[in-house]
C-alpha positions as a printed Julia matrix, in Angstrom:
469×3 Matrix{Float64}:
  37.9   -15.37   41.49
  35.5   -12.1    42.11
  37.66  -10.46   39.53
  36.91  -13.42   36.74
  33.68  -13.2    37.92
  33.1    -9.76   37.3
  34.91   -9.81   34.07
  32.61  -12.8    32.54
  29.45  -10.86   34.03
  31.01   -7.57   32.27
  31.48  -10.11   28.73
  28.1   -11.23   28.52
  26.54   -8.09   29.28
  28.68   -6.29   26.23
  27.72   -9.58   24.65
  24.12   -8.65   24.82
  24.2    -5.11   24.24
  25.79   -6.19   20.74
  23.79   -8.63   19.61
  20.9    -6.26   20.02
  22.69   -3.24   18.64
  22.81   -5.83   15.59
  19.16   -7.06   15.69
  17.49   -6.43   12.07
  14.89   -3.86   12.83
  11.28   -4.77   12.94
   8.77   -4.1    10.51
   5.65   -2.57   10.54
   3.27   -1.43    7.42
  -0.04    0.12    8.05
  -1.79   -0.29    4.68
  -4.9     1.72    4.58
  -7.71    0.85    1.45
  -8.72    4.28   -0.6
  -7.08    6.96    1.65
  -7.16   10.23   -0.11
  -3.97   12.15   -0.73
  -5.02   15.07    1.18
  -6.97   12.57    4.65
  -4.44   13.64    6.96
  -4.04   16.95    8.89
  -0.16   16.42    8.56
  -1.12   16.6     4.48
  -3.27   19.64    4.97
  -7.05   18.17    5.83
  -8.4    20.84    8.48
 -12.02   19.01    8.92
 -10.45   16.38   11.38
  -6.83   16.22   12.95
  -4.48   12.99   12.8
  -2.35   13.75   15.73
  -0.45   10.74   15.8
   0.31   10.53   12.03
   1.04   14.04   12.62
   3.5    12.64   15.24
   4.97   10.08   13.39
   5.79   12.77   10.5
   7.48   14.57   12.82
   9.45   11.87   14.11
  10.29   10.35   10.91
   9.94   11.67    7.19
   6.66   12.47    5.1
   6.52   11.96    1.32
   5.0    13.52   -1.16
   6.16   11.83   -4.23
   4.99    8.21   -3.3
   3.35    6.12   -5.92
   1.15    2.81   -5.94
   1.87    0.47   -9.14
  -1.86    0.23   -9.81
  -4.85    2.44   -8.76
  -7.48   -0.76   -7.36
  -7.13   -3.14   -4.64
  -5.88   -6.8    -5.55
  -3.23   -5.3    -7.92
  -1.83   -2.44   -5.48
  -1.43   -5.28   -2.77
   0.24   -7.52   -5.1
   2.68   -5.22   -6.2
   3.76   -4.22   -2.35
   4.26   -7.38   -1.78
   5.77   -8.64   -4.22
   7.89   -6.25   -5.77
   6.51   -6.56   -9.16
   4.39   -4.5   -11.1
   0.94   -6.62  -10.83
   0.78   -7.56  -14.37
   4.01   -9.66  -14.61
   2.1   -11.97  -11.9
  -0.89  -12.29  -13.31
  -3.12  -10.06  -10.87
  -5.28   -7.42  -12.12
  -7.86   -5.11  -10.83
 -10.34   -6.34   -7.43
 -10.78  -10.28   -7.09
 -13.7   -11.03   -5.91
 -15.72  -13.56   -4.59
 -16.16  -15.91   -7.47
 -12.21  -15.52   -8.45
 -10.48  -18.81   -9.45
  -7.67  -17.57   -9.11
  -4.66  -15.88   -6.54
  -1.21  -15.15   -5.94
   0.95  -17.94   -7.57
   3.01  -19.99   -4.85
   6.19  -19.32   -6.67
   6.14  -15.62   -6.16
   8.12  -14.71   -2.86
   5.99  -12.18   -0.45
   7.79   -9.33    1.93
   6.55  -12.24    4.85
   8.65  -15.01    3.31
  11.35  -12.9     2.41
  11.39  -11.59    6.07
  10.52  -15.31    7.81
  13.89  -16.1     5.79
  15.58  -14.04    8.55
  13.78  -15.48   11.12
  11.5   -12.75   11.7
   7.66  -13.55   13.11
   5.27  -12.7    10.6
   1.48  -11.59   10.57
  -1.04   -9.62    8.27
  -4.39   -8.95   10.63
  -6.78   -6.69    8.45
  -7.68   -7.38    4.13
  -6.01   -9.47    2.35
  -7.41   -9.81   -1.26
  -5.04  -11.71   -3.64
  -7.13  -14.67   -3.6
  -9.5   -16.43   -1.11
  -9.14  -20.35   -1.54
  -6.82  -21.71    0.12
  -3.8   -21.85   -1.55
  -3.76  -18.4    -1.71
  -4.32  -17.45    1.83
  -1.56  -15.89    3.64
  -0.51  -18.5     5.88
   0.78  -20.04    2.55
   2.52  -16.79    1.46
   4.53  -16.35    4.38
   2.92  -15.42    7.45
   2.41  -17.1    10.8
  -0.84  -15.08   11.02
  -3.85  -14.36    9.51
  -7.13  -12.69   10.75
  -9.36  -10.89    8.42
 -11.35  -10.91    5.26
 -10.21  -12.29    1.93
 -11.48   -9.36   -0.28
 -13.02   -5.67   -0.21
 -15.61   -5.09    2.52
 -18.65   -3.89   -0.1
 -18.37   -7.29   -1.43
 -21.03   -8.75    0.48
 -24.97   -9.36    0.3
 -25.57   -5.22    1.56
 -23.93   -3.86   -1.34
 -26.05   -0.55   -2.28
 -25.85   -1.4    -5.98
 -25.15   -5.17   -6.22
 -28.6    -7.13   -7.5
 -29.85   -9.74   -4.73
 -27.25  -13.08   -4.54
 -24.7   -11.03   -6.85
 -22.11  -11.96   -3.82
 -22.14  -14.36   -0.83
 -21.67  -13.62    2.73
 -18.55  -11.92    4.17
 -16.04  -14.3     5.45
 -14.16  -13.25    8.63
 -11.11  -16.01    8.33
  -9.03  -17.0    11.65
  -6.23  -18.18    9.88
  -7.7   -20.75    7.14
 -10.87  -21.15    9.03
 -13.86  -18.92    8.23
 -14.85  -18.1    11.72
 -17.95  -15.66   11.08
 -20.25  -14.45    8.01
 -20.78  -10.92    7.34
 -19.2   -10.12   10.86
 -19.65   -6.46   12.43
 -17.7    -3.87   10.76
 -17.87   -1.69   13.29
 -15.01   -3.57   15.12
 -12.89   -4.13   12.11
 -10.36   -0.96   12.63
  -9.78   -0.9    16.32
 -10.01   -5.01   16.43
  -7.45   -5.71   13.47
  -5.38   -3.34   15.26
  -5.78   -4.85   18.24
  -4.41   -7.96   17.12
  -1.22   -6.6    15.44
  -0.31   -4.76   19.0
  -0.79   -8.13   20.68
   1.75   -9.67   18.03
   4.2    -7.49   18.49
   3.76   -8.05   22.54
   4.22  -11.89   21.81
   7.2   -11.02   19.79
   8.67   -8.83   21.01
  12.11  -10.6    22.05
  12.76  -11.56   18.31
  12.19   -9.78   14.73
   9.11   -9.47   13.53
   6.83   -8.24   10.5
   3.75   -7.13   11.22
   1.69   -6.22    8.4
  -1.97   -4.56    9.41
  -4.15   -4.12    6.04
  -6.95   -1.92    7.22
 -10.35   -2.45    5.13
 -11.21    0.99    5.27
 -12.02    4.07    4.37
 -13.07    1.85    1.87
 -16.73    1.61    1.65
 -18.77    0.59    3.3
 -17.83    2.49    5.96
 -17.95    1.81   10.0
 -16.56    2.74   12.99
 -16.15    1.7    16.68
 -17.62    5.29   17.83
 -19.32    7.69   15.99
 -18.87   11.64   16.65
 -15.28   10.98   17.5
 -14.08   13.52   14.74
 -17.03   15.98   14.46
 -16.55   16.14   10.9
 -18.94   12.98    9.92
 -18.11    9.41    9.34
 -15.88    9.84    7.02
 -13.74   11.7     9.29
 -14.66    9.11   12.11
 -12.97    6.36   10.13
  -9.61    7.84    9.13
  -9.73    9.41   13.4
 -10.31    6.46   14.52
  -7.3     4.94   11.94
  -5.13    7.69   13.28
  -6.13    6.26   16.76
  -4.85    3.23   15.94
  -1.33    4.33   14.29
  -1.26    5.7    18.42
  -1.79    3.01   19.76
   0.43    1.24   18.01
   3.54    3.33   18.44
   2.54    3.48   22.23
   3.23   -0.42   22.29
   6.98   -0.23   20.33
   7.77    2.7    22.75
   5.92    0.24   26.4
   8.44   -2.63   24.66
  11.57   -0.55   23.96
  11.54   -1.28   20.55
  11.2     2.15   18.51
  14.75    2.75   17.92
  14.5    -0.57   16.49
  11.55   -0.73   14.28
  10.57    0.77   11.04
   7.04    1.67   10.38
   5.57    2.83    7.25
   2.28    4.1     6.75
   0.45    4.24    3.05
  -2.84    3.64    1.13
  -3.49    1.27   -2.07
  -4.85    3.98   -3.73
  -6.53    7.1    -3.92
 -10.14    7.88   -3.13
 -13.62    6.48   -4.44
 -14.58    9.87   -5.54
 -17.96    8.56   -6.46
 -18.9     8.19   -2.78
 -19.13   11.92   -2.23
 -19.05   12.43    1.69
 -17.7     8.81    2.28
 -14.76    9.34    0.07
 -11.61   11.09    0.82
  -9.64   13.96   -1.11
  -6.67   13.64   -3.52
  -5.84   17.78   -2.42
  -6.57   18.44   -6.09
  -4.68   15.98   -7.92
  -6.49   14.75  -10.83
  -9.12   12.08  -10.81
  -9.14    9.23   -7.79
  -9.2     6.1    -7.49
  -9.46    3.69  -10.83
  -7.52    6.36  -12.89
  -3.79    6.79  -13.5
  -3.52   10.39  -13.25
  -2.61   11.17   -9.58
  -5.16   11.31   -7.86
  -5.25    7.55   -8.2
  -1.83    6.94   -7.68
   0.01    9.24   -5.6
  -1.04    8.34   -1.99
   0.52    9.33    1.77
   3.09    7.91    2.91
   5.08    8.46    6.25
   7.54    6.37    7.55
   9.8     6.62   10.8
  12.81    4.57   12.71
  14.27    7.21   15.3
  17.72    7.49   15.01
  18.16    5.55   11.84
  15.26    8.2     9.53
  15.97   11.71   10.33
  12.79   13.7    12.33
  10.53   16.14   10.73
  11.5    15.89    6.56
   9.7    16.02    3.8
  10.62   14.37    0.65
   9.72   14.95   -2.62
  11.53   12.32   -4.25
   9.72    9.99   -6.31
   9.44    6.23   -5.87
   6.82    3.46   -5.3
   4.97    0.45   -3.63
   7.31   -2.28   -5.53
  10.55   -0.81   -4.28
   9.81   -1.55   -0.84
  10.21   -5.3    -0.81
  14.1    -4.65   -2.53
  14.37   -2.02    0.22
  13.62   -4.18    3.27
  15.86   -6.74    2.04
  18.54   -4.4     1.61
  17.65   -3.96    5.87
  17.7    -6.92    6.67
  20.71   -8.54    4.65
  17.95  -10.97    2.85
  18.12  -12.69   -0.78
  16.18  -11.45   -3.42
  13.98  -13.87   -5.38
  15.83  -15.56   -8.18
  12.95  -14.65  -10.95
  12.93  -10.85  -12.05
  11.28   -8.1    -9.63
  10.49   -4.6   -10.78
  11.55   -2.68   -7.54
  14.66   -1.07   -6.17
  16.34   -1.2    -3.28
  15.33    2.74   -2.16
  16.8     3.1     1.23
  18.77    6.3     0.31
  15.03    7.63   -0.29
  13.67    6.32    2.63
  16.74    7.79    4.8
  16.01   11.1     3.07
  19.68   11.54    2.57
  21.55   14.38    0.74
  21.32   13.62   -2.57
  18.81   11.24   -3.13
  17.27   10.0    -5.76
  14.31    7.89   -7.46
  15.46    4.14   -6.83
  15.66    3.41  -10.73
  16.82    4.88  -13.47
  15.0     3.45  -15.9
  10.77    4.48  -15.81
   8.33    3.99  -13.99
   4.69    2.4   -15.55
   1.11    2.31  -14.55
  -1.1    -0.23  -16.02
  -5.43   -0.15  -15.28
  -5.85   -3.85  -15.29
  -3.97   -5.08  -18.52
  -4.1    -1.18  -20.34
  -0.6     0.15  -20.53
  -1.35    3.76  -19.63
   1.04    5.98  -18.34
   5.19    5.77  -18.29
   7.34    8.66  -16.09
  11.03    9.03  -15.78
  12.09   12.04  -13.71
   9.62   14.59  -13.7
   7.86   13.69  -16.81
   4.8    11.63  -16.96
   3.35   10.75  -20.42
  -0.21    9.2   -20.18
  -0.65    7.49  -23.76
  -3.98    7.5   -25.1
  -6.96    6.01  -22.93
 -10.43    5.74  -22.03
 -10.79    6.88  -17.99
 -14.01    7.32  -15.86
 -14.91   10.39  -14.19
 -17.17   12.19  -11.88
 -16.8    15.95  -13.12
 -20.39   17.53  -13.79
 -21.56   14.35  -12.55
 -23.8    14.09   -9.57
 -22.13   13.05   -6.09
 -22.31   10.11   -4.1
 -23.74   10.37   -0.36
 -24.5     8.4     2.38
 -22.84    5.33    1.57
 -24.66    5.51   -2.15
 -22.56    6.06   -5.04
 -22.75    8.91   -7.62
 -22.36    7.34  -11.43
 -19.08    7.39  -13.3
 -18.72    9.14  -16.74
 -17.14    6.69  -18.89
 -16.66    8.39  -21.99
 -13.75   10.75  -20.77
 -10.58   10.35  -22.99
  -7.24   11.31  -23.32
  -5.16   11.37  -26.58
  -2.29   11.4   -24.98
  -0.5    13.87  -22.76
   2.72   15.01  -21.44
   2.9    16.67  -17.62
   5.27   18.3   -15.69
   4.53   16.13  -12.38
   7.0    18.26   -9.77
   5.83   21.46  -11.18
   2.38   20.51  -12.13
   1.19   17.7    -9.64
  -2.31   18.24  -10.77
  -1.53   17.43  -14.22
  -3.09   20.27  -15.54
  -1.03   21.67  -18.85
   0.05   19.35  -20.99
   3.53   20.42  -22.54
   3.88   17.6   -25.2
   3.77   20.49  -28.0
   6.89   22.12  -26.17
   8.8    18.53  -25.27
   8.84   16.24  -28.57
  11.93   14.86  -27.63
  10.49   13.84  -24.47
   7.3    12.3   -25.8
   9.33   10.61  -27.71
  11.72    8.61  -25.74
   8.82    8.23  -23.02
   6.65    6.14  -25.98
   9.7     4.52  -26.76
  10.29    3.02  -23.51
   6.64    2.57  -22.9
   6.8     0.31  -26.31
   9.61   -1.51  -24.69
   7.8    -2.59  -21.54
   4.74   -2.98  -23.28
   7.1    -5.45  -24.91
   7.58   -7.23  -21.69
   4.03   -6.93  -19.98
   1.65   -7.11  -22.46
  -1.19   -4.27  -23.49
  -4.49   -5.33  -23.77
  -5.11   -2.15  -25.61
  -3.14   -2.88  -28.43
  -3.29   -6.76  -28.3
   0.21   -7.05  -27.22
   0.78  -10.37  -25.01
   4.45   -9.74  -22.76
   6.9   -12.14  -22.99
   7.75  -11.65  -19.62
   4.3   -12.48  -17.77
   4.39  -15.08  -15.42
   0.66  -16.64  -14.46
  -1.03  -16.45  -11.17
  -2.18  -19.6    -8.98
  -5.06  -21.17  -10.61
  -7.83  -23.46   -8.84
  -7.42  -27.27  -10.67
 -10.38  -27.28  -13.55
């Protein structure tokens, strides 16, 4: 009888050990709003240090060839979550306050596509793809929600907005706005706060935890000033770094690092018309708003111990919209049944021998309808477009914007983007061949998506979720 005993004891024990050996891993996405390329001391900022992203590069794998689907808030988001390039669903650009519309309730988020595995699911932070109702998050898929609906500058202290332009800040406790223009100043530590104590209350079952930091967008606060000796600028993104800490502190108090992907990343590039209160891009070209790379290409660290190999860097190129296919590759999960734009890129996020970009096929960057740039391998064609700019322009400081130059063109360039990041010489003259099959696929998913800038409507554009008239 002590024998059976022992030998049931020794079954459910093995029993156990398996079943968590097979647990899908956790998921956790920091998603910072207009971090610079070149914010982090891991990326090579030496004003301020970012010890624990510097950690979390070490432990897991750093890339330098990661790419947002569209350079602006509402459209970025949309695209990570959905998998889609933001103009087959219908978003485009910033939504603010007086927006009618959202994200449709036919388009399947990362959340539902992880709550489909049973996973726990919560976004604590910015949300912005619509701020009625039906397009809060606790109808997209999470469990949850604290945060505000849209950008933090749109609110009644906007430096340049005229007087009643926009309404008090909502701070929304799941669909419940539960303060107006609440304290900033807590927003970085608190929303972090609340994702630690979700993973604590779920931490004996899968969960996705989503935390959608508001800043370094403008305008910006912290908790503490000093903390970085390098202004507030340098405050905010310390004080972010803090937070990525504290964070992995509570996977490794719970036992759950081996068992939980996190990946860290930014919208966008910087608002390089905020001078001191805007990041870097490290010299890419342009920021935030543009296509070039400064707008686009963005940090991006991710780590799993034992699953991501510690301390690579990766130069292999691939984007926002493949990481929905990629986490349902993880976690064994159905892909929606209408057409997504992303690839499942876990051979590029396990930095294996080999790798390559997720797709074949190009990638595209759209500024809000505008078709404007198409790459496949290391060439990136930007087709002819208007762009703002701040070179020769005054800076920004203080929290008070420098003016845009809106009368910058280009006629249309070709650029070497893993030899020449900075997109400096344009090689078109040398490349016709290339030019040429990059326009022709450009025409064929202008085909698909529509270009406002030459009146093309895509047949394959579904519409967003629209208020009733």
């Amino acid at each position: 009888m002590i024998v059976l005993r022992a030998l049931v004891v020794w079954l459910l024990a093995a029993t156990a050990v398996h079943a968590a050996d097979e647990r899908s891993p956790n998921i956790v996405i920091v998603f910072c709003d207009d971090l610079g390329y070149g914010d982090l001391s891991c990326q090579g900022e030496q004003r301020w240090r970012t010890p624990h992203l510097d950690r979390m590069a070490a432990e897991g794998v750093r890339f330098t060839d990661f790419n947002v689907a569209q350079p602006v808030c509402s459209a970025s988001r949309a695209s990570l979550l959905t998998g889609c390039y933001a103009n087959r669903i219908g978003i485009h650009g910033a939504l603010g306050p007086h927006a009618k519309h959202g994200l449709h309730g036919d388009e399947v988020t990362l959340a539902e596509l992880c709550r489909s595995r049973g996973y726990a699911t919560a976004i604590h932070g910015k949300w912005h793809l619509g701020h009625h109702e039906p397009f809060l998050p606790l109808n997209h898929g999470f469990d949850e929600f604290s945060g505000i609906p849209y950008s933090n500058d749109m609110w009644p202290s906007h430096p340049e907005a005229r007087k009643g332009t926009y309404p008090p800040l909502p701070l929304f406790e799941g669909h419940d706005v539960v303060a107006e223009n609440p304290d900033q100043r807590t927003f970085t530590t608190g929303f972090t706060d609340r994702i630690c104590d979700f993973i604590r209350a779920n931490a004996d079952e899968p969960f996705f935890a989503y935390l959608a930091h508001p800043m370094p967008h403008v305008p910006l606060f912290v908790a503490e000033e000093g903390r970085s000796g390098a202004g507030l600028y340098g405050d905010v993104i310390t004080e972010i770094d803090a937070g990525v800490g504290k964070i992995l502190a509570t996977l490794d108090e719970l036992s759950l690092t081996e068992n939980t992907l996190v990946i860290f990343t930014s919208d966008n590039g910087p608002w390089l018309s905020y001078g001191d209160h805007a990041g870097t891009t490290d010299g890419l070209r342009e920021g935030k708003g543009t296509t070039f790379e400064g707008g686009v290409r963005v940090p991006c660290i991710a780590r799993w111990p034992g699953t991501i190999p510690a301390g690579r860097v990766s130069g292999v190129h691939w984007m926002t919209i493949d990481v929905l296919p990629t986490v349902a590759a993880l976690l064994g999960a159905e892909l929606p049944d209408h057409p997504i734009d992303g690839r499942d890129a876990r051979a590029v996020l396990f930095d294996e021998t080999g790798a390559m970009p997720p797709r074949e096929e190009s990638f595209f960057w759209y500024h809000q309808a505008e078709l404007e740039a198409v790459r496949v391998g290391r060439w990136k064609l930007h087709l002819p477009h208007r762009y703002r700019t701040m070179i020769d322009q005054p800076q920004g400081a203080g929290g008070t914007p420098g003016k845009y130059r809106w009368d910058a063109r280009i006629e249309g360039g070709l650029f070497d983007v893993e030899a020449d990041p900075f997109e400096r010489n344009d090689v078109a003259a040398e490349h016709p061949d290339v030019v040429a099959e990059l326009e022709a696929r450009a025409a064929a998913m202008r085909a698909k998506l529509g270009d406002k800038l030459n009146g093309v409507v895509g047949t394959d554009v579904r519409e967003p979720g629209r208020l009733p008239d």
